[in-house]
N, CA, C and O atoms as CSV, one atom per row, in Angstrom:
chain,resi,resn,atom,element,x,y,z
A,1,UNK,N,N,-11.870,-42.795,40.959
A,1,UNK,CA,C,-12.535,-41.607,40.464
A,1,UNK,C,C,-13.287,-40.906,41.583
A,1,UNK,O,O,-13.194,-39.683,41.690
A,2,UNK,N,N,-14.022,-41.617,42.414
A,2,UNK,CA,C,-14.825,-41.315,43.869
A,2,UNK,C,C,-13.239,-40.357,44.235
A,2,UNK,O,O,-12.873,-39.206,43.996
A,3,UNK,N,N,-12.756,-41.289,44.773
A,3,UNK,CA,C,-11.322,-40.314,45.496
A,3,UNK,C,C,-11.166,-39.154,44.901
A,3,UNK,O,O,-11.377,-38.114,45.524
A,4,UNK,N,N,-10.819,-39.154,43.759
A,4,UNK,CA,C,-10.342,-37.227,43.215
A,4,UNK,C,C,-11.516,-36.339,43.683
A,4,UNK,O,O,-11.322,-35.440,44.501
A,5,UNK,N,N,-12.827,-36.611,43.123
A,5,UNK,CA,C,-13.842,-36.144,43.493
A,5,UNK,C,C,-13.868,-35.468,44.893
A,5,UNK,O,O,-14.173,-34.297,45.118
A,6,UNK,N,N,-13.448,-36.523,45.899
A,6,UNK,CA,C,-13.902,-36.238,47.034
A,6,UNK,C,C,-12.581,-35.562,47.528
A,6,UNK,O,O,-12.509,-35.112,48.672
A,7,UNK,N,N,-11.737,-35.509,46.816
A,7,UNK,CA,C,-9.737,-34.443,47.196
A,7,UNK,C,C,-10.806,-33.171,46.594
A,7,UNK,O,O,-11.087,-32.302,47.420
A,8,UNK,N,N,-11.301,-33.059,45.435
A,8,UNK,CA,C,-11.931,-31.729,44.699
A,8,UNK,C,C,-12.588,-31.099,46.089
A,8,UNK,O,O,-12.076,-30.212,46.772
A,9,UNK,N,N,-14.017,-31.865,46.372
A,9,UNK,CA,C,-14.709,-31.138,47.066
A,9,UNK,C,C,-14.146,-30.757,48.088
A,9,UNK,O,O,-14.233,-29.549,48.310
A,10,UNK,N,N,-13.240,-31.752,49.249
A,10,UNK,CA,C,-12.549,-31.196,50.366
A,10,UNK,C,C,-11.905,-29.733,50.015
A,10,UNK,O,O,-12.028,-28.685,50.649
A,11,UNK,N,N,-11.357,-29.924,49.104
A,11,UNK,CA,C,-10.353,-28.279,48.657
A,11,UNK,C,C,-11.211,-27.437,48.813
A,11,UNK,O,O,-11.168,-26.577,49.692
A,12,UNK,N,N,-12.445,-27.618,47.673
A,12,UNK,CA,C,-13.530,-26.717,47.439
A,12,UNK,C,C,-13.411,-25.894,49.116
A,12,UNK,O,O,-12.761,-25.004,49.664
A,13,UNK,N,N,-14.257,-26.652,49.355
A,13,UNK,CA,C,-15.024,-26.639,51.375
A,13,UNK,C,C,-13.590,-25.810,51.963
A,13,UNK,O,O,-13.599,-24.689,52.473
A,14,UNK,N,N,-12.621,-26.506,51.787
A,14,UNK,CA,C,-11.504,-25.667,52.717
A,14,UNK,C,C,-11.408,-24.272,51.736
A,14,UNK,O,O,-11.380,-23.244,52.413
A,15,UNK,N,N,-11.366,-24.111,50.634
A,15,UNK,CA,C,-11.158,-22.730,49.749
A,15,UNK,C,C,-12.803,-21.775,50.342
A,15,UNK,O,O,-12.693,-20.652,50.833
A,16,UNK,N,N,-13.725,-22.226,50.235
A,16,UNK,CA,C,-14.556,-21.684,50.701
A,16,UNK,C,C,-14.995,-21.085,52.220
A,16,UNK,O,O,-15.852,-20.252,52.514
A,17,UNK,N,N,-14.163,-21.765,52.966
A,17,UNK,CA,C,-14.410,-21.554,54.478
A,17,UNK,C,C,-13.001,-20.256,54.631
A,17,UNK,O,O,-13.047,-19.603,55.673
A,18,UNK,N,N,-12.148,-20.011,53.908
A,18,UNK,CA,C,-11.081,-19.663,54.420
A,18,UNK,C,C,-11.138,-18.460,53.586
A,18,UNK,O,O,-10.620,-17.505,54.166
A,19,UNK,N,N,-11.677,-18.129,52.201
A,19,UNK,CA,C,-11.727,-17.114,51.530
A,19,UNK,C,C,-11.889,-15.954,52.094
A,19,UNK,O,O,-11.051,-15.077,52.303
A,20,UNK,N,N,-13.399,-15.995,52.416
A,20,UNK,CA,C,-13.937,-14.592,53.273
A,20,UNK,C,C,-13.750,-13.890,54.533
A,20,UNK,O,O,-14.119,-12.764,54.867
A,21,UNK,N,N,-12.869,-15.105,55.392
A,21,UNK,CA,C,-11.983,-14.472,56.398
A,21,UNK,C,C,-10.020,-13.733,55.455
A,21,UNK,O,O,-9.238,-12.817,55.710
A,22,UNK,N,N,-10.064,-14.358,54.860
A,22,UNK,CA,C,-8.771,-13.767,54.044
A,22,UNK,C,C,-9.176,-12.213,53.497
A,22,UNK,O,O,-8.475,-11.245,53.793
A,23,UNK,N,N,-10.365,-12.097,52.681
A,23,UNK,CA,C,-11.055,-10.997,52.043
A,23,UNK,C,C,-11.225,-9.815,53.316
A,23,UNK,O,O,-11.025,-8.602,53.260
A,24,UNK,N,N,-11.688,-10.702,54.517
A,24,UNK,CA,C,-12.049,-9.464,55.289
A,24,UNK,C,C,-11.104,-8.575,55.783
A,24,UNK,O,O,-11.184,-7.348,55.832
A,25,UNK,N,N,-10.115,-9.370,56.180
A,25,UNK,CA,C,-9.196,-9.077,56.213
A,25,UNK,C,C,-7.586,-8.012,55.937
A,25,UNK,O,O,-6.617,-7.447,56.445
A,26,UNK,N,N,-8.549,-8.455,54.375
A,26,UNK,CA,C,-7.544,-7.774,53.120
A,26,UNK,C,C,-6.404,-8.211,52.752
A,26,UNK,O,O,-5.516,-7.610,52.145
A,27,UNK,N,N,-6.439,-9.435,53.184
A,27,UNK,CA,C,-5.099,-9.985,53.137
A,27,UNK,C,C,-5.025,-10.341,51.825
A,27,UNK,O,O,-5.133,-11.563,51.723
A,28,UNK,N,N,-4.845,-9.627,50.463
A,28,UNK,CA,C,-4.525,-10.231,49.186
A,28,UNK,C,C,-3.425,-11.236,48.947
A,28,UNK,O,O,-3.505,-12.454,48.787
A,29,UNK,N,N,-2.458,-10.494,48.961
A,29,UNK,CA,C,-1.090,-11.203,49.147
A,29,UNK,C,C,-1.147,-12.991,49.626
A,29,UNK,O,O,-0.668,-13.921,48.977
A,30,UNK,N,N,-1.820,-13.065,50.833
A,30,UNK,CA,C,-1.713,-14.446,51.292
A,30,UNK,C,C,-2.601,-15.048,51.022
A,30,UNK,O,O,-2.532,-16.272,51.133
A,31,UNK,N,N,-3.812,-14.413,50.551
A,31,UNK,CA,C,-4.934,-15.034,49.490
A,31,UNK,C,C,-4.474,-15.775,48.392
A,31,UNK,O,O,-4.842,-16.943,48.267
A,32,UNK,N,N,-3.593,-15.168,47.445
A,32,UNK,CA,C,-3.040,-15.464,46.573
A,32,UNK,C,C,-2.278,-16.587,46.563
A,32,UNK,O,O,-2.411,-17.465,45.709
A,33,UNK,N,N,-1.067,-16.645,47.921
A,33,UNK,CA,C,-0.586,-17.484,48.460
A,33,UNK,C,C,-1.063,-18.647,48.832
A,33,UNK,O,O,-0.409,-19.683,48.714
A,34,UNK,N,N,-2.294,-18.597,49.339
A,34,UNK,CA,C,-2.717,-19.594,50.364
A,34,UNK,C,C,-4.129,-20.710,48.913
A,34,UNK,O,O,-4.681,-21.793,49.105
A,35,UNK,N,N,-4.193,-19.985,47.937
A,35,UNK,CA,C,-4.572,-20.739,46.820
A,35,UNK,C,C,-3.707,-21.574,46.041
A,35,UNK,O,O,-3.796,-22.721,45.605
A,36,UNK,N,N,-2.574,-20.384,45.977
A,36,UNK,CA,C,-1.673,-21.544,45.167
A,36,UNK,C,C,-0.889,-22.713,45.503
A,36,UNK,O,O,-0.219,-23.386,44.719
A,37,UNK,N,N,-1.101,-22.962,47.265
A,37,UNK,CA,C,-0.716,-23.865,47.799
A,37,UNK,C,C,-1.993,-25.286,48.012
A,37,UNK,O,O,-2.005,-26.517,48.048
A,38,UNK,N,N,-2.869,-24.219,48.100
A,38,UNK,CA,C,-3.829,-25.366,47.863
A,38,UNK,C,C,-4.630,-25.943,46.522
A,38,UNK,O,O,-5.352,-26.916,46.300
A,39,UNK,N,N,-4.303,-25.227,46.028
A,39,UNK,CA,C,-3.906,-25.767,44.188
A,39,UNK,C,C,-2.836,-26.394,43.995
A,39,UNK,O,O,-3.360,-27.336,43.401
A,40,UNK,N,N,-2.089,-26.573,44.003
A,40,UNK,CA,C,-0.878,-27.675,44.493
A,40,UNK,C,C,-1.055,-28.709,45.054
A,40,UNK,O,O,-0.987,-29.807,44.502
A,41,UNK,N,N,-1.348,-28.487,46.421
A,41,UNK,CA,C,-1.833,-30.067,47.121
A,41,UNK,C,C,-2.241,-30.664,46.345
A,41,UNK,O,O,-1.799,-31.663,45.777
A,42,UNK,N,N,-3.792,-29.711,46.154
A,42,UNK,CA,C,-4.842,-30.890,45.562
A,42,UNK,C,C,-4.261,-31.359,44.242
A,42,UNK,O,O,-4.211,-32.576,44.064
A,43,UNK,N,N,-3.839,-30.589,43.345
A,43,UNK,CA,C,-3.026,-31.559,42.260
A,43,UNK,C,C,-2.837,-32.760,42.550
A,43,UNK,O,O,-3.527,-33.748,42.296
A,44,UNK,N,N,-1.069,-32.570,43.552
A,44,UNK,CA,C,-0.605,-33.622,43.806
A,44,UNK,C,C,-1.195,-34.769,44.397
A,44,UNK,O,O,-0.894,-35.948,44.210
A,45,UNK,N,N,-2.093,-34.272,45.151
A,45,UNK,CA,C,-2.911,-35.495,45.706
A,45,UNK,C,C,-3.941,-36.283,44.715
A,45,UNK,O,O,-4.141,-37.486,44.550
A,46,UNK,N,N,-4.357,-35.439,44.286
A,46,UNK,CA,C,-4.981,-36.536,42.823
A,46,UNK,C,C,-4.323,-37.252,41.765
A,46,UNK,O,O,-4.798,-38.073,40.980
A,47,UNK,N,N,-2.249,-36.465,41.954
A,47,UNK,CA,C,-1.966,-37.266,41.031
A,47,UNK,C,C,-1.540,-38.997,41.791
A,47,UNK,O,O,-1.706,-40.187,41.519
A,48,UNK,N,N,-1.008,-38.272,42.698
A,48,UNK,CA,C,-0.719,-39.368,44.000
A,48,UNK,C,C,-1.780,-41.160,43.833
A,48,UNK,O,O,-1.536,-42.367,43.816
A,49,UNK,N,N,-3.116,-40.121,43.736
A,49,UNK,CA,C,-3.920,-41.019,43.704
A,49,UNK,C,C,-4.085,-42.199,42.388
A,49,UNK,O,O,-4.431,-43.349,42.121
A,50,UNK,N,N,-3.531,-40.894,41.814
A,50,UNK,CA,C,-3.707,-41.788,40.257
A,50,UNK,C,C,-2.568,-42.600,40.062
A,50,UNK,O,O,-2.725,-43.350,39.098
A,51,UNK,N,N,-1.435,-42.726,40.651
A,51,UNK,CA,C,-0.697,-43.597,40.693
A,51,UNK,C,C,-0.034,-42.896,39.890
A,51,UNK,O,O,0.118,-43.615,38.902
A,52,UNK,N,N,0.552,-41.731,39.678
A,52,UNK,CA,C,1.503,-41.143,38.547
A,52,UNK,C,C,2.381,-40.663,39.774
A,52,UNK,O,O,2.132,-40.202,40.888
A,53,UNK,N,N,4.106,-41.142,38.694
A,53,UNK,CA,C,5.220,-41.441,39.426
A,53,UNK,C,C,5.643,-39.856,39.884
A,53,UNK,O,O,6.025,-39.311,38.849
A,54,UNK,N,N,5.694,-39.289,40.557
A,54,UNK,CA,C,6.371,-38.351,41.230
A,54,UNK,C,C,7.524,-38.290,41.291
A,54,UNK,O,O,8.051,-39.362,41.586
A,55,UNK,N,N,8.299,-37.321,41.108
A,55,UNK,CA,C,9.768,-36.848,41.328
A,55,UNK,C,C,9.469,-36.871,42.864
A,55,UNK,O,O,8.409,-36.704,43.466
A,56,UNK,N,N,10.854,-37.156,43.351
A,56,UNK,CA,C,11.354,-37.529,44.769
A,56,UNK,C,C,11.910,-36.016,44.564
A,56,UNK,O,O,12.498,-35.617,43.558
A,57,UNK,N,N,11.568,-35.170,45.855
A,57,UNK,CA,C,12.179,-33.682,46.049
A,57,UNK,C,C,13.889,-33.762,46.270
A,57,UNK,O,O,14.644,-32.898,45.826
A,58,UNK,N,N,14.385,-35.071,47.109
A,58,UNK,CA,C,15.630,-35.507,47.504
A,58,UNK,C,C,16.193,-35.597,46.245
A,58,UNK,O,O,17.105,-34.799,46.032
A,59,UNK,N,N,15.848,-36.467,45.225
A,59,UNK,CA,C,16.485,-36.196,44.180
A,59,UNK,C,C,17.274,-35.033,43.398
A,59,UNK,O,O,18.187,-35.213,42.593
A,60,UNK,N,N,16.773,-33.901,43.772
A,60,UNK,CA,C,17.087,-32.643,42.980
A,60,UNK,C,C,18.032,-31.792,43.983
A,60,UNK,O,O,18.564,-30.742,43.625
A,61,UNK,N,N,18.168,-32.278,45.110
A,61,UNK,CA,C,18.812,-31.982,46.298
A,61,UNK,C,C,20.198,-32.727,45.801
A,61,UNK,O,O,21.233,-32.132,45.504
A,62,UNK,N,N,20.013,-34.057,45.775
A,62,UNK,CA,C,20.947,-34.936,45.465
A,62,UNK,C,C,22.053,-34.589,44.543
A,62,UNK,O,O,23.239,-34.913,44.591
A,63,UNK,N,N,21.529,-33.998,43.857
A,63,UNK,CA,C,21.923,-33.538,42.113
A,63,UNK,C,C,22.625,-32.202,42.309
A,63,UNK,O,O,23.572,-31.868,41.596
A,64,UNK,N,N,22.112,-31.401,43.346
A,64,UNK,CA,C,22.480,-30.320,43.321
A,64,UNK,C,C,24.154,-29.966,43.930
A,64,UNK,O,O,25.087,-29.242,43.583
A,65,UNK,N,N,23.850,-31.015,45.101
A,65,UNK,CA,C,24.986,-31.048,46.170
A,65,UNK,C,C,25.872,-31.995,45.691
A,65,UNK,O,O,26.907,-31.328,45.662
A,66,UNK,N,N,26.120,-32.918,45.360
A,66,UNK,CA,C,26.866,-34.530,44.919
A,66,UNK,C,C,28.020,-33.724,44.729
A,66,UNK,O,O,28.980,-33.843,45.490
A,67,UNK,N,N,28.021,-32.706,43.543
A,67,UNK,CA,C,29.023,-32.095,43.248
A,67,UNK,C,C,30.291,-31.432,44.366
A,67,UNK,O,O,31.521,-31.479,44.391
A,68,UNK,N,N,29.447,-30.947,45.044
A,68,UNK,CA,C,30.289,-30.193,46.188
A,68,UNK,C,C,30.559,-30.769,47.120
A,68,UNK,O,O,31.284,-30.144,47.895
A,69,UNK,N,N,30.148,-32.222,47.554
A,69,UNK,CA,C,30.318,-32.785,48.363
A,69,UNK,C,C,31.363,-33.747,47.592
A,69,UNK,O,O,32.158,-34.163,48.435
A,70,UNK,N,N,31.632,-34.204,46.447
A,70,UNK,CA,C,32.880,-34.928,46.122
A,70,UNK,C,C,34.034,-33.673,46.024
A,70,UNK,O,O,35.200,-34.047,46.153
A,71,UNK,N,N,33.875,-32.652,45.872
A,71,UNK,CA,C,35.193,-31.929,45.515
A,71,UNK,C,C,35.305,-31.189,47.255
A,71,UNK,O,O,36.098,-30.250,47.332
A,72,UNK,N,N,34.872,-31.418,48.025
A,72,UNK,CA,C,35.284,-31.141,49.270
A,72,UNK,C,C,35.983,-32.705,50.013
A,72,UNK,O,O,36.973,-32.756,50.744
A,73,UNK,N,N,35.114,-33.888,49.554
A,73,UNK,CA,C,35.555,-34.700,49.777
A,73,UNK,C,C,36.964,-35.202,49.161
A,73,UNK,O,O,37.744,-35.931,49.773
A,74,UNK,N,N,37.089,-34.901,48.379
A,74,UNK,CA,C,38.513,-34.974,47.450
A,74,UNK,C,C,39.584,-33.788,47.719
A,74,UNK,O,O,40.672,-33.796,47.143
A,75,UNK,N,N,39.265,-32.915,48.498
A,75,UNK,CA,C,40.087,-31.735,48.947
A,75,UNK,C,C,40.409,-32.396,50.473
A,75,UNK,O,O,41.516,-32.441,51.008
A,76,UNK,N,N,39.270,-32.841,50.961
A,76,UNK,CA,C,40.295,-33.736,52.170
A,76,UNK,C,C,40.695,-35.252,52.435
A,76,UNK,O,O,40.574,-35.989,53.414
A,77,UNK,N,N,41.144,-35.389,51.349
A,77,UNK,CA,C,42.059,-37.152,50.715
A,77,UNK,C,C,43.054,-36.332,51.202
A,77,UNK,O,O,44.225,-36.712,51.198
């Protein structure tokens, strides 16, 4: 529980240090961007923490290609 806490506040601290140079900026667009990536992390890293099973990214790769890689492989038998 300490751990999430302390994934929260790190985000916090990094969302806070990085905001008002983004704002000054005007950079909306990558504001937007650059939250929803770090809303993400920190998710994952708390789920990480919590020991909840994650999809493997390779997996969906796996799934995607298998197909095309047996019917190319079977086109050169």
């Amino acid at each position: 529980m300490l751990t999430n806490l302390l994934i929260i506040i790190g985000a916090s601290i990094i969302g806070f240090l990085e905001a008002p140079a983004l704002r000054r900026k005007k950079l909306f667009l990558e504001s937007w961007v650059f939250f929803a990536l770090l809303l993400a992390g920190t998710l994952l890293s708390i789920l990480s923490n919590l020991r909840v099973n994650l999809p493997n990214p390779l997996d969906l790769i796996t799934f995607v290609y298998k197909p095309v890689s047996d019917f190319v492989f079977g086109i050169l038998k």
